[in-house]
N, C-alpha and C positions, 0 to 999 in steps of 0.2 A: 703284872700277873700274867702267867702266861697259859691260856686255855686251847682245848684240841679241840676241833671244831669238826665235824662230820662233814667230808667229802663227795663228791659224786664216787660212785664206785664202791662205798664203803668205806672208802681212805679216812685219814684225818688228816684234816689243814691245820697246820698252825697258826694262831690268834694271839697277836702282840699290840700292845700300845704303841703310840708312833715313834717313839728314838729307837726302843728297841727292836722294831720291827723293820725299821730303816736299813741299823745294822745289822740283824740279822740277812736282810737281803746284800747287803754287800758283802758278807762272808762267805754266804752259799753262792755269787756269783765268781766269787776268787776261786772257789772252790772248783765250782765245773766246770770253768776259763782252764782251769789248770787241766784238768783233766781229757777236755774237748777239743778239736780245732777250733770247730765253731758252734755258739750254744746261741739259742732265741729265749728270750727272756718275755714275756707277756705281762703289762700291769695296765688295769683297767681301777672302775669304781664310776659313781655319778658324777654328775659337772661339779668343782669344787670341793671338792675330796682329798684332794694333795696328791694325787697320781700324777699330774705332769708337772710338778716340784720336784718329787720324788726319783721318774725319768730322768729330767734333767739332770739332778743331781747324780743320780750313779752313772751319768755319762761322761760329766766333768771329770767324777773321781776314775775313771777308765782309759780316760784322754782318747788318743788318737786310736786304740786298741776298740771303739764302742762306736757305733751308728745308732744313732736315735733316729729310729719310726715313728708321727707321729700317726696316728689314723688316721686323723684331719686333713692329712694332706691328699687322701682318696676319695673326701668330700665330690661326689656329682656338683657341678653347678648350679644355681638355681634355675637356670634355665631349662634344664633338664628335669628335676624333680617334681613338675605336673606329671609326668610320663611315668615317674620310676614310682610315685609315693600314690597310696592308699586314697582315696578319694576324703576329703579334710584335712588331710595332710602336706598338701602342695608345698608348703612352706615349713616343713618341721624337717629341721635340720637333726634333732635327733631320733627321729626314726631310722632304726636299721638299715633301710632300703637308701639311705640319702647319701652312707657310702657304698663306695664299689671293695667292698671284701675280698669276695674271689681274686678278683686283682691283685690284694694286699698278697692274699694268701698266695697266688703264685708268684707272686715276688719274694717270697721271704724261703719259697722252696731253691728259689735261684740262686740268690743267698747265698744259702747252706752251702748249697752246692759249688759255692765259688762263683758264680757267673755276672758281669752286670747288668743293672736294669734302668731304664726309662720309668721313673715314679713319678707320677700324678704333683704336679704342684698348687692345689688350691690354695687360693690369695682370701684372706677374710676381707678387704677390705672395697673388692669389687665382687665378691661374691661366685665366680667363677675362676675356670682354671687357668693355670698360665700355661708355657713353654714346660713342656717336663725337664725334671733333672737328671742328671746320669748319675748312677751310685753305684758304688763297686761294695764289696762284701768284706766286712771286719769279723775279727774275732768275736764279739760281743754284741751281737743285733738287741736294741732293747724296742720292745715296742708299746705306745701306750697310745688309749684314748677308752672311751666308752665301751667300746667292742671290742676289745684287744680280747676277749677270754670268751669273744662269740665260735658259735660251730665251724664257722671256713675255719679262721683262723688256729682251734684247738685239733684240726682235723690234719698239723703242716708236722704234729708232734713237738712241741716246744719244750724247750728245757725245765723251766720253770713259769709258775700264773704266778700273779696278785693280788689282791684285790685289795682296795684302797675304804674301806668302809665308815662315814659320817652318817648321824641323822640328819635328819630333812630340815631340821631348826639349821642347824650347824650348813650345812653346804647353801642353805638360803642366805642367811646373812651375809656369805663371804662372799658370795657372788652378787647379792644386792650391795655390799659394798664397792666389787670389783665394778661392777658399768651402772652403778647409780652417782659417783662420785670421782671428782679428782678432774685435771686436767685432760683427759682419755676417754672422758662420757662421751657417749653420741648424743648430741642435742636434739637428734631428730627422734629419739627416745625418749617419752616420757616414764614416771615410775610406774604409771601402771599398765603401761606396754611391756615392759620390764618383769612387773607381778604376774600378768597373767600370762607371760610366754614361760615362767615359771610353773605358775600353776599348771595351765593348762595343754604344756608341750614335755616341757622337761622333766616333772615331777611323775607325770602317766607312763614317759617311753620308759624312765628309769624304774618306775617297780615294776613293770610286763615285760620290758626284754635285759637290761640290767642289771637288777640287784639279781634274776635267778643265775648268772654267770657266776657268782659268788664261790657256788655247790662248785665249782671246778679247780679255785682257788689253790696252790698251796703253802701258800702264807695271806693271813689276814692278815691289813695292817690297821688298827680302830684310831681314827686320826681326829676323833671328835674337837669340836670346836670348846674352845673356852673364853670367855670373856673376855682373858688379859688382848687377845687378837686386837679388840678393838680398842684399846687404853692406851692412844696412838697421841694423845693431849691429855694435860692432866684431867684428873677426876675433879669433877664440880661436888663437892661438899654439901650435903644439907643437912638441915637441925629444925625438929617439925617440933611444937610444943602445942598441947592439946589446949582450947581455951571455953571456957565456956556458951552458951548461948549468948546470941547478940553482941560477942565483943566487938569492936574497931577500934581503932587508933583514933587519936588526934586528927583532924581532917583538916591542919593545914600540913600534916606530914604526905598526907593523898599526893601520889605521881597522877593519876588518871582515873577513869571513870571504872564501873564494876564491868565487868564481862563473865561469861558465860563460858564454859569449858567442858567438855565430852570427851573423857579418854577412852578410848578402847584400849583395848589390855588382850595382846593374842599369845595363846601360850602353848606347851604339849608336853608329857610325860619325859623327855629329852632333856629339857633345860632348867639348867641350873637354878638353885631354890632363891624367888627375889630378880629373876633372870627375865625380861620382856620384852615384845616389840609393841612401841605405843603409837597411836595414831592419834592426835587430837584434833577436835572441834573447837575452834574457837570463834564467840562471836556469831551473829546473825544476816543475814541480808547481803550487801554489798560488800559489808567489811570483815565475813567471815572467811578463816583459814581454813586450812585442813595439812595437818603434819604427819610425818613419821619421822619416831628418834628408839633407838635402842638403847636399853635402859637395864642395868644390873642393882639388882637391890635400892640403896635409897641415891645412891652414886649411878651418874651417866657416864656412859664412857664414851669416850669421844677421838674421834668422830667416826659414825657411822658412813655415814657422807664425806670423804677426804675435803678438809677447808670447809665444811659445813654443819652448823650444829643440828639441823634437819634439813627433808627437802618438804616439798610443796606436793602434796599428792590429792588425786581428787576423790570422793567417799565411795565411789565404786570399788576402788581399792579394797574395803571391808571385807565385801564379799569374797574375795580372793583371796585375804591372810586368815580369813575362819576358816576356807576350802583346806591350805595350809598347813592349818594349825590346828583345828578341831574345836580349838576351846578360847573363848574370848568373854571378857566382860568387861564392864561401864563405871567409871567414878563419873559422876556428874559434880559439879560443883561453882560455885560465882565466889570468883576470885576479885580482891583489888588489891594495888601494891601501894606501897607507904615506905618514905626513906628517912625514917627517924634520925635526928643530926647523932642522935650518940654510937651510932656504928660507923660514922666516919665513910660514909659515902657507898654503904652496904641496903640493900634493899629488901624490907619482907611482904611476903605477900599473905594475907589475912582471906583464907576460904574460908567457907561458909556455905552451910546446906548440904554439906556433904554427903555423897548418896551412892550406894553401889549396887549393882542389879544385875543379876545374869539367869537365862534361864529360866524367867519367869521368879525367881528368888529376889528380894532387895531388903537393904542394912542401912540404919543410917550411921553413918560414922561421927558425926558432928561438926566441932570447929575447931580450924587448924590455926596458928600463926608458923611460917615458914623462912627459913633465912637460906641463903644459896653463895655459898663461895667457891673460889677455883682454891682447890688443895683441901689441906686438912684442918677444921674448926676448932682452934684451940680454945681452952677453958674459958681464957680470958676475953673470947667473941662470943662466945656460949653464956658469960653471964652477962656482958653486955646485952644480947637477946632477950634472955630472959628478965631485966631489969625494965627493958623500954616498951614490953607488952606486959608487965605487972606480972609477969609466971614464974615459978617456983620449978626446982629440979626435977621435983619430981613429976612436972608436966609433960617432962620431953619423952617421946614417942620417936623410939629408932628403928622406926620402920616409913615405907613408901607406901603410899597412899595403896600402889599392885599388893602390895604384903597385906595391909591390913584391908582390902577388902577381900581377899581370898582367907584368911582366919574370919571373917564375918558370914562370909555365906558358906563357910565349911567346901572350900572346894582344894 
């Protein structure tokens, strides 16, 4: 669907989905390629937005005719940014002041103009600059980063802005997937160094100086996240069947002792219905965990963490995905698992106490029996289930424990 979007000026930006917003940006750059010696192209948005997917990608498609700008490459040092940044901000890389703009901005007047320049080359992985590089002037300058649609820069005249627009769910995830997981993590990083340099550096710079770059836009691209992103391993399956008070199993089918479980549930108007990021409590004392895994409906998609089915986070974490998020609540519940021989080497787990609260509001939901496979739970494992906990069809409950505690407290 395609919506006009009110402009600085009075104008109207146009507001596309991302394929077609894609294209449409590579047809208006054929277009004023053709028409221009040389045109500036501006795409901005928040971290994780697909903005420098999106650069790259119309530079490939441009070839040797296109110069990719990143703004990052005008990054100050860190050794500089006590000097240049706002007192609490010594270290906030994305504050405005942490690049050198004006810079950019007269370099990309040189550009135009034919001439070449000495560009800044910050290195991310010491943190300061190198040797600059010398770059002569193409047809097609594209520029992107956070600032690409800030005041120096709209001030060079540019041919055409961008903007790259996610919500805060959506550009959180893909960046807590991008350096929370995989062989690319920095170990000297923990998750919630991770979280709160999100909460508390990146989420503030981007709605104060940021998203209002938007209003200059003239084309919006809405690149929102969707779940299949993370459905990188198959879906884990499950089959919850409702049972009544006090059931258990047979207790020579018992794997292990009962435990204790605490999920938080963070959620916000953005994400898809069944859609969460969970954190759980497991356990007491010396032998308690503490996780995060994202979770769509009664299905996990995996992996959030590259090769990892969660990571290890410490409960200070909380207070930063509710700052996040806005809205979070608790299933409490004492779980034990049970490997009855007639699933053939499948495991259910038998909660009980089930409780959900948020708000000063709580529900109690009752007792579960749970069955968990990789892929899709055919009939014939669905009656085995329901056969070796004594339940009947019409017990099962196709919903996640997120689902049915938000229809209980009406949220």
């Amino acid at each position: 669907m395609t919506i006009l979007a009110e402009a600085e000026g009075g104008g109207l930006a146009l507001e596309l989905e991302r394929e077609e917003g894609k294209a449409n940006l590579v047809e208006t750059v054929e277009r004023l390629a053709a028409e221009r010696e040389r045109i500036i192209v501006l795409i901005a948005g928040g971290s994780c937005s697909g903005k420098t997917t999106a650069a790259r990608e119309l530079a490939e498609r441009f070839g040797t005719d296109a110069l990719l700008v990143p703004t990052d490459s005008y990054y100050h040092g860190r050794s500089r940014l006590p000097d240049l940044l706002p007192p609490g901000h010594h270290d906030n890389f994305d504050h405005p002041d942490a690049v050198e703009l004006d810079r950019l901005a007269a370099d990309l007047r040189a550009l135009r103009e034919g001439r070449v320049v000495e560009m800044p080359n910050y290195q991310f992985d010491t943190a300061e600059r190198a040797e600059p590089v010398t770059v002569g002037p193409k047809p097609i300058i594209i520029v992107e980063g956070l600032y690409a649609l800030s005041e120096p820069l709209r001030s060079i005249g540019p041919d055409y802005g961008v903007f790259f627009d996610a919500s805060r769910h959506g550009k959180f995830i893909r960046r807590l997937k991008r350096e929370a997981g995989g062989a690319e993590r920095d170990t000297r990083e923990s998750v919630y160094d991770i979280v709160a340099r999100i909460a508390e550096m990146v989420e503030p710079m981007y709605e104060r100086y940021v998203e209002p770059t938007r209003a200059h836009a003239d084309l919006i691209v809405r690149n929102d996240y969707t779940p299949e992103e993370s459905a990188e391993l198959p879906r884990v399956d499950q089959l919850k069947l409702r049972c009544p008070e006090g059931f258990a199993l047979p207790e020579p089918y018992r794997t292990g002792r009962a435990v204790r479980q605490v999920d938080h549930y963070f959620f916000d108007p953005a994400m898809a219905a069944g859609e969460t990021l969970r954190m759980r409590k497991e356990g007491s004392g010396p032998d308690r965990t503490m996780t995060l895994s994202y979770r769509v409906s009664g299905h996990e998609r995996l992996p959030l963490f590259r090769g990892h089915l969660s990571a290890e986070v410490s409960e200070d974490v909380s207070g930063l995905l509710e700052r996040l998020y806005g809205s979070r609540l608790f299933v409490e519940k004492r779980r034990t698992e049970y490997a009855p021989p007639c699933l053939e080497g499948g495991t259910v787990h038998v909660d009980t106490d089930v409780e959900a609260r948020s708000n000063g509001r709580r529900a109690e939901l009752g007792t579960f029996a749970e069955f968990s496979a990789v892929g899709e739970i055919t009939p014939v494992e669905a009656l085995r289930l329901e056969r070796s906990v004594g339940r009947a069809p019409e017990d099962i409950v196709n919903r996640s424990y997120y689902q049915l505690a938000r229809e209980a407290l009406v949220l």
